[in-house]
GUTITOR-222078 format. One record per residue (C-alpha): residue in three letters; z, x, y. Coordinates in steps of 0.1 Angstrom, whole numbers, plus 2048, in hexadecimal, padded with zeros to 3 digits. Each point is the difference from the previous one (the first is absolute). Layout:
<pts>
ALAZXY
...
</pts>
This chain:
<pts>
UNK458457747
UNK7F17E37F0
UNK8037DE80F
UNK7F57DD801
UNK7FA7F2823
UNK7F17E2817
UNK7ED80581B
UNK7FE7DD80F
UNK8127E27F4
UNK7F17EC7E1
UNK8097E57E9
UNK7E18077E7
UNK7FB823805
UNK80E81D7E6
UNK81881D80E
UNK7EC824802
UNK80D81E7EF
UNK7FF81A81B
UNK808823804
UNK81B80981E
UNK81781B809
UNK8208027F3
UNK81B7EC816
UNK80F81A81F
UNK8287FD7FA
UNK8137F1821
UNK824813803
UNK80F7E37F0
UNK7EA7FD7E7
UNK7FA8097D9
UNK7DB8037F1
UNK8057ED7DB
UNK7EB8057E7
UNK7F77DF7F5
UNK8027F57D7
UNK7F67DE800
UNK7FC7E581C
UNK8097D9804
UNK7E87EC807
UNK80D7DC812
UNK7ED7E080E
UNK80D80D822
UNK7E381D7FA
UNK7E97E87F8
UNK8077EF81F
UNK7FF81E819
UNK7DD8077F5
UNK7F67DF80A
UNK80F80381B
UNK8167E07FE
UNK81B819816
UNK7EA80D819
UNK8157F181B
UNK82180C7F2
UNK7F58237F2
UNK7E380B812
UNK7F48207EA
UNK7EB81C807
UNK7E18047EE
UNK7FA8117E3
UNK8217F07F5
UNK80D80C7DD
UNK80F7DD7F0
UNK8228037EB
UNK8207FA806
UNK81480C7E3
UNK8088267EF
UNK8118147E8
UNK7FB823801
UNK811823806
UNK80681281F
UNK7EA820803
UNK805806821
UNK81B7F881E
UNK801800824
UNK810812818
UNK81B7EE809
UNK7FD7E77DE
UNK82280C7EE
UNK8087DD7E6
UNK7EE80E7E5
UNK7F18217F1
UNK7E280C7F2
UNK7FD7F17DC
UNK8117DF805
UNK7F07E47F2
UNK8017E2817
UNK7F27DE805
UNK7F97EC821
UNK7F07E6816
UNK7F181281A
UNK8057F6827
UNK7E27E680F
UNK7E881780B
UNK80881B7E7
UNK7F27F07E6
UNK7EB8107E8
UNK80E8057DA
UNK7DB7FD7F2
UNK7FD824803
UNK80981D7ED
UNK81980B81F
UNK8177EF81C
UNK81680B81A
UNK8197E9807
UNK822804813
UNK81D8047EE
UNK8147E280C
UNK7E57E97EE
UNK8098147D9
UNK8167FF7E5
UNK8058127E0
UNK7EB7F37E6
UNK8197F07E7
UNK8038107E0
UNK7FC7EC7E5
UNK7DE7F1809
UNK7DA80E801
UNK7F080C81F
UNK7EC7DD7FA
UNK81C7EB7FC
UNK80E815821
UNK7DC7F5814
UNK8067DB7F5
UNK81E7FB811
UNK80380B824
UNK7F37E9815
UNK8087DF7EB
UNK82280D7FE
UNK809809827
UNK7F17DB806
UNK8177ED7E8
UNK81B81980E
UNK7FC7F7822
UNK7FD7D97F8
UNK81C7FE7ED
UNK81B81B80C
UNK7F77FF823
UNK7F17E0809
UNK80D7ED7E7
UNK82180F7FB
UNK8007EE7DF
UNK8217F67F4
UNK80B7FD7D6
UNK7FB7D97F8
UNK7E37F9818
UNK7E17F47F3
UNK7E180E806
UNK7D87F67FC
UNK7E981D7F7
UNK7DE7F7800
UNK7E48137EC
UNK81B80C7E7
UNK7E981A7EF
UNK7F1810818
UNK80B821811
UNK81D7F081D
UNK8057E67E7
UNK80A8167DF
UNK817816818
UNK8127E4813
UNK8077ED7DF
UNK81481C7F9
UNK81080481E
UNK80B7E0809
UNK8108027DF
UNK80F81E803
UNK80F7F4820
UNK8117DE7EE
UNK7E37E9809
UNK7F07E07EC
UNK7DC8067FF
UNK7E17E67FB
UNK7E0810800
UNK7DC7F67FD
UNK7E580C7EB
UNK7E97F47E1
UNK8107F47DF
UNK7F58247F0
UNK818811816
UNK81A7ED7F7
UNK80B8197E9
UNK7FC81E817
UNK8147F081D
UNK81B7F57ED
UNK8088237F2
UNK80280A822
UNK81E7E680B
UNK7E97E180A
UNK81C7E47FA
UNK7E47E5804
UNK7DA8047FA
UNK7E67E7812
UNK7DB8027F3
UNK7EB7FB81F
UNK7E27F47F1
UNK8127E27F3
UNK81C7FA816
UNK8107FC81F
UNK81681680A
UNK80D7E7819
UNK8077E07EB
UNK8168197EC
UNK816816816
UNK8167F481A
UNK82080D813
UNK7F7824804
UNK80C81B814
UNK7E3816805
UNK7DC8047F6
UNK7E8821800
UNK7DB7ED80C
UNK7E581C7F9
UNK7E77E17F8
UNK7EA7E7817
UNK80B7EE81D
UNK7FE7E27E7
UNK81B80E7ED
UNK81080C81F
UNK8057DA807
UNK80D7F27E0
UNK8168237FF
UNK8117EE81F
UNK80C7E17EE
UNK81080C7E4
UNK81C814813
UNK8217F180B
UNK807800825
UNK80682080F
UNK7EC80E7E9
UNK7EB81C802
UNK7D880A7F7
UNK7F4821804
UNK7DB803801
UNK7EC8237F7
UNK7E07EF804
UNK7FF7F381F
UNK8027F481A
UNK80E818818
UNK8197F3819
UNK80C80B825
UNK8218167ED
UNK7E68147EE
UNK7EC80981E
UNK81C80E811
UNK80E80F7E1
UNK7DA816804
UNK7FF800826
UNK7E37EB803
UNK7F37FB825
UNK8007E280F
UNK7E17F17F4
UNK80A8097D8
UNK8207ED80C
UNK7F17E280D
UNK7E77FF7E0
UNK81F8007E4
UNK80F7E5815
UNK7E27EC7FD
UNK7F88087DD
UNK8217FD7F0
UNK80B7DF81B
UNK7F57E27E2
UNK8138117E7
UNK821809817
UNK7FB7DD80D
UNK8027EF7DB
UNK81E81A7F8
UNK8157F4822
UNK7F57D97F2
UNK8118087DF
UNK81A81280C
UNK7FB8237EF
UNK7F582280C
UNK7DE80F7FA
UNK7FB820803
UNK7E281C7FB
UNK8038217F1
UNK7E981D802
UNK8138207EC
UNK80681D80F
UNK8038237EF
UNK82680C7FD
UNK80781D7E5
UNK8247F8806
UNK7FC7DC7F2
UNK7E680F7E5
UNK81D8177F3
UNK8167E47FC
UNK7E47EF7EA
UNK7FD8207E9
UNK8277FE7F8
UNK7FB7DC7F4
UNK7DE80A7EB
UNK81581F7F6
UNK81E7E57F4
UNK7EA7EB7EA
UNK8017E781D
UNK7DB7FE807
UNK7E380E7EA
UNK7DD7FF80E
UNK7E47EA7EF
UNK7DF80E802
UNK7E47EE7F3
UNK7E781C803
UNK7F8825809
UNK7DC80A80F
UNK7F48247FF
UNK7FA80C824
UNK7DB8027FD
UNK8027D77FB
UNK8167F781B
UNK7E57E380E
UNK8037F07DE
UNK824802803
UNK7FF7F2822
UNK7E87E37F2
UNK8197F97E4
UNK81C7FA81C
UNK7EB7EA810
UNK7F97EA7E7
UNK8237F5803
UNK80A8007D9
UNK81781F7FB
UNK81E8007F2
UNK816818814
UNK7F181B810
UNK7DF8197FC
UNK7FD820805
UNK7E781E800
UNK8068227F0
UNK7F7819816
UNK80B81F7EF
UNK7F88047DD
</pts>
């Protein structure tokens, strides 16, 4: 099959389109046959190996962490779905690899692809999705009435949690520039901050929980704006003590979350709210729930653009750039 791979860890350097064998199914496992791919920041960041610590990877490494595709072949002891299904997923850490024209992954990571979107739109949503899903419904536990911060409003967590928080009864302020306006408001944004030209924190106040996936800047001011008890849940960092236990970090990956995360915990206990740091996890389970709503009209995917396989670096280059509205995707299959 058809590929692209690292071999080493680069900021600069392009991923190579290799030729490997075809994935060897675990018992638990189904081989998909991959449509089209998400691509995500977080991809971007494995390859320059900003989560070496965290996730150290095997070289090659094939990069991607969403799919939507059909089954076309099944395990041994894999029994949730048949041959034929189409299904979309977040693949487990260190079964990554959706920039490829097959995956196995095991069948507690998949869902059914919802019916009433593309396989593109299906590739935009998995991993944004299971992250706003975690923050909100598990951490979170966000109530109807609360009043939530979102920042980055048009980009790919952003355009998903809008519409979740609402969906849930939430008040939603979001950031983005003034020529989003338009596009986050359609989604549910209640109040819409242009962060070229202003603050977010002279103009918010008396919140209940933000979603950080910005700067440790922003991080900061994130801080002030909520009302006591309040909660922030940051998916950019940086890791605390809870999350290495939550991966069954040794000791020394422990001590080092303590240490990173101890100025921000510190300024949360001064302020008296709760910080907290997310890394998503696959959960096909969770991922199911999320097709019903996208099934219900609840949530509709925004993808800003689709990449044929054969560019999946420019793809990759686009995401990095930062200026995406929603999610991109490559088309593997024509």
């Amino acid at each position: 099959m058809k590929a692209f791979t690292i071999s080493r860890y680069t900021k600069e350097g392009s991923l190579e389109l290799v030729d490997l064998p075809e994935p060897i199914l675990k018992e638990n496992e189904v081989l998909v046959e991959i449509h089209s791919a998400g691509i995500n920041q977080l991809d971007a960041k494995i390859k320059a190996g900003e989560f070496k610590l965290l996730l150290p990877y095997k070289f090659p490494l094939i990069l991607g962490h969403d799919v939507a595709g059909i089954i076309i072949k099944v395990g041994s002891k894999a029994n949730r779905f048949k041959v034929g299904d189409e299904v979309f997923a977040r693949p487990a850490d260190f079964r990554i690899g959706t920039f490829a024209e097959y995956i196995a992954i095991h069948e507690n990571d998949l869902a059914l692809k919802p019916k009433n979107i593309s396989m593109e739109q299906a590739a935009s949503i998995p991993l944004v999705a299971l992250t706003v899903w975690q923050a909100f419904v598990e951490k979170a536990k966000l109530k109807k009435g609360q009043k939530v911060f979102i920042q980055a409003g048009s980009g790919g967590v952003g355009t998903i949690a809008i519409q979740l928080a609402k969906h849930l009864g939430a008040s939603v302020a979001t950031t983005t520039s003034a020529d989003n306006f338009e596009l986050v408001k359609s989604l549910g944004a209640d109040v819409a901050i242009d962060y070229k030209t202003q603050d977010f924190e002279t103009i918010l106040n008396d919140y209940d929980l933000v979603l950080n996936s910005q700067d440790g800047k922003t991080l900061e001011k994130s801080m002030r704006i909520l009302k006591p008890d309040g909660k922030i849940i940051s998916i950019s960092g940086p890791p605390d003590p809870d999350f290495a236990i939550q991966i069954n970090g040794k000791w020394f990956l422990k001590l080092v979350m303590r240490i990173l995360s101890a100025g921000v915990r510190k300024r949360a206990k001064r302020l008296g709210v709760h910080f907290s740091f997310l890394f998503m996890r696959a959960h096909g389970e969770q991922l199911g729930q999320i097709a019903k709503l996208i099934e219900s009209g609840v949530i509709r995917p925004i993808v800003d653009r689709v990449f044929p396989f054969e560019q999946t670096n420019e793809a990759m280059s686009y995401v990095e750039a930062g200026r995406a509205k929603g999610k991109v995707v490559i088309k593997v299959r024509k």
